[in-house]
C-alpha positions as CSV (number, residue, x, y, z in Angstrom):
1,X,148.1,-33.0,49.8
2,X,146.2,-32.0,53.1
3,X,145.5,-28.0,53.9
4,X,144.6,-26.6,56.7
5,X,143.9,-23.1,57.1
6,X,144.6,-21.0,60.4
7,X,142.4,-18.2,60.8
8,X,144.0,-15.6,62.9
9,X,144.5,-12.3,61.7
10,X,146.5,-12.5,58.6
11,X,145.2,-16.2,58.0
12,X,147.1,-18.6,56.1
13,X,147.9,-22.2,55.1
14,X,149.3,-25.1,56.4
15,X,150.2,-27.8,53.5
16,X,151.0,-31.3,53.8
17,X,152.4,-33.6,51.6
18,X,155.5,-36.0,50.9
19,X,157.8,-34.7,48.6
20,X,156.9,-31.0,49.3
21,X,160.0,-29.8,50.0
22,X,161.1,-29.7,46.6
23,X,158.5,-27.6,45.4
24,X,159.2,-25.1,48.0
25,X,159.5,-22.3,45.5
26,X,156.7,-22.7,43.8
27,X,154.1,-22.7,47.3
28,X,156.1,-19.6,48.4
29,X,155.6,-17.8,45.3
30,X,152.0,-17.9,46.1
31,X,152.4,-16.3,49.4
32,X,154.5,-13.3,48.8
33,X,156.1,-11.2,46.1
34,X,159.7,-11.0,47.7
35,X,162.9,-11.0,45.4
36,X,165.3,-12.5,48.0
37,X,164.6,-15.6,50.4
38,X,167.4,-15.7,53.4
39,X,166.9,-19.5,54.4
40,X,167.6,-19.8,58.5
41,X,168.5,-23.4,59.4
42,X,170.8,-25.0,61.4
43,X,174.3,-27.3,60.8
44,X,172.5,-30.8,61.3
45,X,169.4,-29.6,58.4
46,X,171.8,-27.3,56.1
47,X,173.7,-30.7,54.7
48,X,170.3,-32.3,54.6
49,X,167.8,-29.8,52.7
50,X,169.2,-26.4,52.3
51,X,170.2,-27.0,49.0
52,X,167.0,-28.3,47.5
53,X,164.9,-25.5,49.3
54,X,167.2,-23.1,47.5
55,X,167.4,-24.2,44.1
56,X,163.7,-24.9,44.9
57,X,163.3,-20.9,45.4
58,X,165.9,-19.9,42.8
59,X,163.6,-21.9,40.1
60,X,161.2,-19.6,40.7
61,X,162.7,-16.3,40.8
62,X,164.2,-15.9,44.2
63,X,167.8,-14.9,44.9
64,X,168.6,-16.5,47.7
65,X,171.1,-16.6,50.9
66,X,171.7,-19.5,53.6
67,X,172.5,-18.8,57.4
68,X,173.2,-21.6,59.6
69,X,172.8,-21.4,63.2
70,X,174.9,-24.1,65.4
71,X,172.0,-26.6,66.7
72,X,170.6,-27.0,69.8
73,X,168.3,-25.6,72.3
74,X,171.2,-24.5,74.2
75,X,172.1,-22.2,71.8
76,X,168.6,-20.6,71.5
77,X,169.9,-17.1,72.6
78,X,170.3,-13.2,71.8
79,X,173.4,-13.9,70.4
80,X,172.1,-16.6,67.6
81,X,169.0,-13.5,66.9
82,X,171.7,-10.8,66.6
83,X,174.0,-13.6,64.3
84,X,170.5,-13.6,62.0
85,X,169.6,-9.4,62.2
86,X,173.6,-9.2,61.3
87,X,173.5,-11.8,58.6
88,X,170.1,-9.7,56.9
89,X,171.8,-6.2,57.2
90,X,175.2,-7.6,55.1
91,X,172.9,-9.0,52.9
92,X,171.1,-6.2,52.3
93,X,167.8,-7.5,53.1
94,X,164.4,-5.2,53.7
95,X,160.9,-5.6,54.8
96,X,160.1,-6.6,51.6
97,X,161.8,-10.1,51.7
98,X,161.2,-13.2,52.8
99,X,163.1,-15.6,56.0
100,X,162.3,-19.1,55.2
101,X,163.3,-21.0,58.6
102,X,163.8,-24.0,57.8
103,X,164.7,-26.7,60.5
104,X,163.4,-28.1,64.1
105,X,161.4,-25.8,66.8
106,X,164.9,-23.9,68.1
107,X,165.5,-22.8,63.9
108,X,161.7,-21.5,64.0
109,X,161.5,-19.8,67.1
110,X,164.9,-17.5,66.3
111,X,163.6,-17.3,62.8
112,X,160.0,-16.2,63.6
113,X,161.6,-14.0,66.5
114,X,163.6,-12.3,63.7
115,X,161.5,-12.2,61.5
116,X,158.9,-10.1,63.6
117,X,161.6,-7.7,64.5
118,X,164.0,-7.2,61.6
119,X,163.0,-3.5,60.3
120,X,159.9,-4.1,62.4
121,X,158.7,-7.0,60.6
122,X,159.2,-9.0,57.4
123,X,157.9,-11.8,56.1
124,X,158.3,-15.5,57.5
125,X,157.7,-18.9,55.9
126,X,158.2,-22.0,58.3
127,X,159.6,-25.3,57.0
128,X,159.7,-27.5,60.0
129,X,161.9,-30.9,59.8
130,X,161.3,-32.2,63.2
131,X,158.0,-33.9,64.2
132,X,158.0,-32.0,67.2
133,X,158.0,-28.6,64.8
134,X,155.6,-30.2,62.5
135,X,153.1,-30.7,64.7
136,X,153.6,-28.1,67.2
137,X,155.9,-24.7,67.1
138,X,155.1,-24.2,63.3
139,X,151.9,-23.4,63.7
140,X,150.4,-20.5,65.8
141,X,153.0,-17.9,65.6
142,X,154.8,-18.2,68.9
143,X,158.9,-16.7,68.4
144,X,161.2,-16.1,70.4
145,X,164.4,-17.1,72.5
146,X,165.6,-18.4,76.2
147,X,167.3,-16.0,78.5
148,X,169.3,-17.3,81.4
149,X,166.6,-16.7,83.7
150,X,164.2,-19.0,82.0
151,X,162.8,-20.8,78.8
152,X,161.0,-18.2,76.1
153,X,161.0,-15.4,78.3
154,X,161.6,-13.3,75.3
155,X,159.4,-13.5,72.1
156,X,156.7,-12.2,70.0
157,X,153.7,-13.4,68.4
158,X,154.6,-13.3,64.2
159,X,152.2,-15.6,62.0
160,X,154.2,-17.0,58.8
161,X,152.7,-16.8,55.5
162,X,152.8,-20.4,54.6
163,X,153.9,-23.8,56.6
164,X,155.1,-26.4,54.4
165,X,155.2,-29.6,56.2
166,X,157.1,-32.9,53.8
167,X,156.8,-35.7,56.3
168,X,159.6,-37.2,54.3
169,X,162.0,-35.3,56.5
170,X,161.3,-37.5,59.3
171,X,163.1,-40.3,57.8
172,X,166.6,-38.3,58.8
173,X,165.6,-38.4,62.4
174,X,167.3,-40.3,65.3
175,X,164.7,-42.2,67.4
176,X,165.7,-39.6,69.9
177,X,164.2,-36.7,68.1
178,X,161.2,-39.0,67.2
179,X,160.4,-39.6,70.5
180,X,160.7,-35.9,71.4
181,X,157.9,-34.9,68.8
182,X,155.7,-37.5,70.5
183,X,155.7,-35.8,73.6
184,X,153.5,-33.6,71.8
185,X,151.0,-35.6,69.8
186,X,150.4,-37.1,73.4
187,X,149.7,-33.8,74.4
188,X,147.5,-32.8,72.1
189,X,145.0,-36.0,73.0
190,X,145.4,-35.6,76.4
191,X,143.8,-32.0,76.2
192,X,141.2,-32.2,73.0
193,X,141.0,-36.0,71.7
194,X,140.8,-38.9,73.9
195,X,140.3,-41.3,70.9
196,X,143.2,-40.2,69.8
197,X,145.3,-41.2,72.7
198,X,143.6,-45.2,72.1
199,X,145.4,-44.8,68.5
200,X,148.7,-43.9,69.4
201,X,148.6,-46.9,72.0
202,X,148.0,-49.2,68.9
203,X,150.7,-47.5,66.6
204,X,153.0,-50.3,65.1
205,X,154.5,-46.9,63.3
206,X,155.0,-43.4,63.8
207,X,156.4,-42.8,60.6
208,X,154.0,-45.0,58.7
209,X,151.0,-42.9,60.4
210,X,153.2,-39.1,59.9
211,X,150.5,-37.5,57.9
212,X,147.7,-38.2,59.8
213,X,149.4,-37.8,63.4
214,X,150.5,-34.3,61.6
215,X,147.1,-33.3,60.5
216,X,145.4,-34.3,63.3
217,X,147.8,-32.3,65.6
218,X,147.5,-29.4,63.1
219,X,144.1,-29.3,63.1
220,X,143.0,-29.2,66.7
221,X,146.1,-26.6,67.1
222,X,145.3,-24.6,64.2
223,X,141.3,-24.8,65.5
224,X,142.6,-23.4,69.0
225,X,144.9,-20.6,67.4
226,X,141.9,-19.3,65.3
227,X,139.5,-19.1,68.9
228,X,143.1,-17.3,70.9
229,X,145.9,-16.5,69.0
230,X,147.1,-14.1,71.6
231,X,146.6,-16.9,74.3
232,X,144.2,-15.2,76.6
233,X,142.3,-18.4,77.1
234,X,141.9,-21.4,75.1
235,X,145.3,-21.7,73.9
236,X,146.9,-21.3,77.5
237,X,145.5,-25.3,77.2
238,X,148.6,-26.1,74.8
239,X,150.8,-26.1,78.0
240,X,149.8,-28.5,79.3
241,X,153.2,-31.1,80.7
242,X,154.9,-27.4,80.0
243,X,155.1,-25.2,83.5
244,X,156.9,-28.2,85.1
245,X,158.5,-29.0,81.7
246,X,160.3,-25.8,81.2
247,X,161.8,-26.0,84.8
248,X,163.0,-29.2,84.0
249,X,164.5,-28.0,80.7
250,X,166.0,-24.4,82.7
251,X,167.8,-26.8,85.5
252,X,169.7,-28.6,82.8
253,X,170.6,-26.0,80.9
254,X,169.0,-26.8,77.8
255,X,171.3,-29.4,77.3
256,X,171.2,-32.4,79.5
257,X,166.9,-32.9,79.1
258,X,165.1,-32.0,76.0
259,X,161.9,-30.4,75.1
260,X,159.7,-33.3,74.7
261,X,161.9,-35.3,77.6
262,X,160.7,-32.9,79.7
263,X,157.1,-32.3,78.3
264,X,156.9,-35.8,78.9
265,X,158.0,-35.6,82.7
266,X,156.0,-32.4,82.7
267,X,152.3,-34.3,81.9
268,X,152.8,-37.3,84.0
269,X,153.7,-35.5,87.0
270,X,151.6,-32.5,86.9
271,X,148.7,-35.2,86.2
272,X,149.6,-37.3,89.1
273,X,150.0,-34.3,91.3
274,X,145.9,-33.9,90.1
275,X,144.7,-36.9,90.6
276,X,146.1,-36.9,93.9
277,X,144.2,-33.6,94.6
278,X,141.1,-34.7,93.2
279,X,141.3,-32.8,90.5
280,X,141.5,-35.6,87.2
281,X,139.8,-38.5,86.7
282,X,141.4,-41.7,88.4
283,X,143.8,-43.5,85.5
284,X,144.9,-40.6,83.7
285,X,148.1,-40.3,84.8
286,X,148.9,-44.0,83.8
287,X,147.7,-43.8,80.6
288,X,149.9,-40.8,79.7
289,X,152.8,-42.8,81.6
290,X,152.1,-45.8,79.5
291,X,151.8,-43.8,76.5
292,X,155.3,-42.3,76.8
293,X,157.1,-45.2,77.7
294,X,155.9,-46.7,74.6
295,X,157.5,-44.2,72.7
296,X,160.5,-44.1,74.5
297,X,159.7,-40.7,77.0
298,X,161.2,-40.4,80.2
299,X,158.6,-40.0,82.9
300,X,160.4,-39.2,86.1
301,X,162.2,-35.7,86.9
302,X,165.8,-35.7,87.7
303,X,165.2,-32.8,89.7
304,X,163.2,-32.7,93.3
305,X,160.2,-30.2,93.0
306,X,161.9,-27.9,95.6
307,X,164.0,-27.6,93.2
308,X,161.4,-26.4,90.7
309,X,159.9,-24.0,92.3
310,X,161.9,-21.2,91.5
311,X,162.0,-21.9,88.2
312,X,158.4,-22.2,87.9
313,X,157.4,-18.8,89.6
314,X,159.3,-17.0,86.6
315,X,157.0,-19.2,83.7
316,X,155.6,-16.7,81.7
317,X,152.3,-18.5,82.6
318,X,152.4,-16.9,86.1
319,X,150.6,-13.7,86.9
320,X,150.4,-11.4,90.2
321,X,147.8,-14.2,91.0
322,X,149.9,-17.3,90.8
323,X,150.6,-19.5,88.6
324,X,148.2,-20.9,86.1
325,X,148.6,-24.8,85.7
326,X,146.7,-26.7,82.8
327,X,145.2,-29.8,83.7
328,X,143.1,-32.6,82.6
329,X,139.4,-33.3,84.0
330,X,139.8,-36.2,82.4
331,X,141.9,-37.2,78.7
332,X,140.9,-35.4,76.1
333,X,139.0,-32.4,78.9
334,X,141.7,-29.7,79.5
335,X,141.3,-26.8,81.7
336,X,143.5,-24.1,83.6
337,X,143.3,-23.2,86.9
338,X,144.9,-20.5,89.0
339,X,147.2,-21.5,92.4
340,X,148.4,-18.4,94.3
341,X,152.2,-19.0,94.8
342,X,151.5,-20.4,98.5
343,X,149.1,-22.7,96.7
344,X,151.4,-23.7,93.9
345,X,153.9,-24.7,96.6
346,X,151.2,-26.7,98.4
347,X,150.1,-28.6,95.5
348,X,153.5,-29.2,93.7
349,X,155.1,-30.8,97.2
350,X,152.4,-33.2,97.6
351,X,154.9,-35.3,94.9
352,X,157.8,-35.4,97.4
């Protein structure tokens, strides 16, 4: 079993291990002394795991209740959090119990969103399925929900008590979702670990290589989250591919591109866009191109940049000063820098 520990505020552990989920009970009766555990998830996990995480729970003294949201990022709204708070008040549950969410990075961002304002905050356990959750939105404490205006514009910051990670659910996955979850592992050597990159271009497996990919992506998250958890600096670097990312994802309506399809678009371009500005290191931009090809990433928008643009100037990421873009110096060097919105539309039209 790997552990890694996050130390924000209220610190706590990340565990890793095959097999994990069905000891699920026992790791979350360490955590918290909660009677009931409401299990969020979603139609494609509940056939899969919900019932082992619950008669995991039930072994050890939990009564338990299952709510199943419909999947998909399009449905990552206020009506799926008030289907959750609804769900919680007809089951009679209080601050003193327990939302396990388990599923992809949609399940724990409603979850999480709930979970931090059900009766003002109750307690959360994340159980992430999808590579993309296990390595990313699990960890650091980000919630929330789209609005029609834009990607995550509604949220909180709510650490769980406990991540349990069983790299065994991968083995349910299409290549699709595989290949979404990749988009950010790339990311996270393109910003902190430029060895790492090298590795993934020698991978024969991803799911042969799961646990260390996951710790490795754990670990320089859970080591940023610890330095910023309320992103004020450092962690604004986990962005990075995002800004023009999230655009991508707002013009298809959270349907037609996902999130790690247009992370993927989001890196290459915005990496292009700064080598062409002098800003990154000469063969960057093909390297993260020839990274996400391998693992089956688009790496062209379907969408002009004019047609980003105003999208982008509502990314929580922008301030009265413009909008703060993460790039690379070079892979593995991350930094942010500020554009003022004349800027922004200087730089970002450069691609056309």
């Amino acid at each position: 079993m790997q552990t890694i520990k996050v130390n924000t505020t209220k610190p706590y552990k990340i565990i890793i291990e095959k097999g994990l989920l069905s000891r699920t009970g026992e790791e979350v009766r360490q955590v918290t002394a909660a009677k009931k555990a409401v299990i969020i998830t979603d139609s494609n996990v509940a056939p899969l795991y919900a019932k082992t995480v619950a008669a995991s729970l039930e072994n050890c003294g939990f009564k338990t209740a299952v709510f199943v949201l419909p999947a998909g990022e399009e449905n990552k709204n206020i009506a799926a959090i008030e289907g959750i708070y609804n769900f919680l008040a007809e089951n009679g549950c209080n601050r003193k119990d327990v939302l396990v969410a388990l599923g992809g990075g949609v399940t724990g961002d409603l979850a999480g969103f709930a979970a931090a304002t059900y009766m003002r905050g109750i307690d959360l356990v994340q159980i992430p399925t999808t590579l993309l959750a296990q390595t990313d939105s699990s960890v650091g404490g980000k919630t929330g929900f789209n609005l029609t205006a834009g990607k995550n514009l509604a949220g909180a910051f709510w650490q769980p008590k406990l991540v349990i990670i069983d790299p065994n659910t991968l083995n349910t996955l299409t290549a699709a979702l595989i290949a979404d979850g990749m988009a950010e592992v790339i990311k996270y050597g393109c910003i902190k670990n430029a060895d790492f990159l090298q590795k993934l271009l020698a991978l024969p497996s991803v799911i042969d290589a799961a646990e260390e990919i996951i710790t490795e992506c754990v670990q320089i998250k859970a080591d940023i989250v610890a330095a910023d958890e309320f992103e004020s600096g450092q962690r604004m670097l986990l962005n990075f591919g995002h800004t023009l990312g999230h655009a991508v994802e707002k013009l298809s309506d959270y349907s037609g591109c996902s999130h790690g399809q247009a992370v993927a678009i989001g890196m290459v371009q915005i990496a292009r866009l700064a080598e062409n500005a002098g800003l990154t290191k000469p063969g960057t931009a093909d390297l993260i191109e020839k990274l996400c090809l391998k693992f089956g990433l688009p790496i062209a928008s379907p969408y002009k940049m004019q047609e980003l643009l105003g999208t982008i100037a509502l990314d929580k990421k922008s301030d009265s000063k413009g909008i703060n873009f993460v790039l690379l110096k070079k892979p593995g060097e991350a930094f942010v820098k500020n554009f003022s919105f004349k800027q922004t539309e200087d730089f970002l039209l450069n691609a056309e």
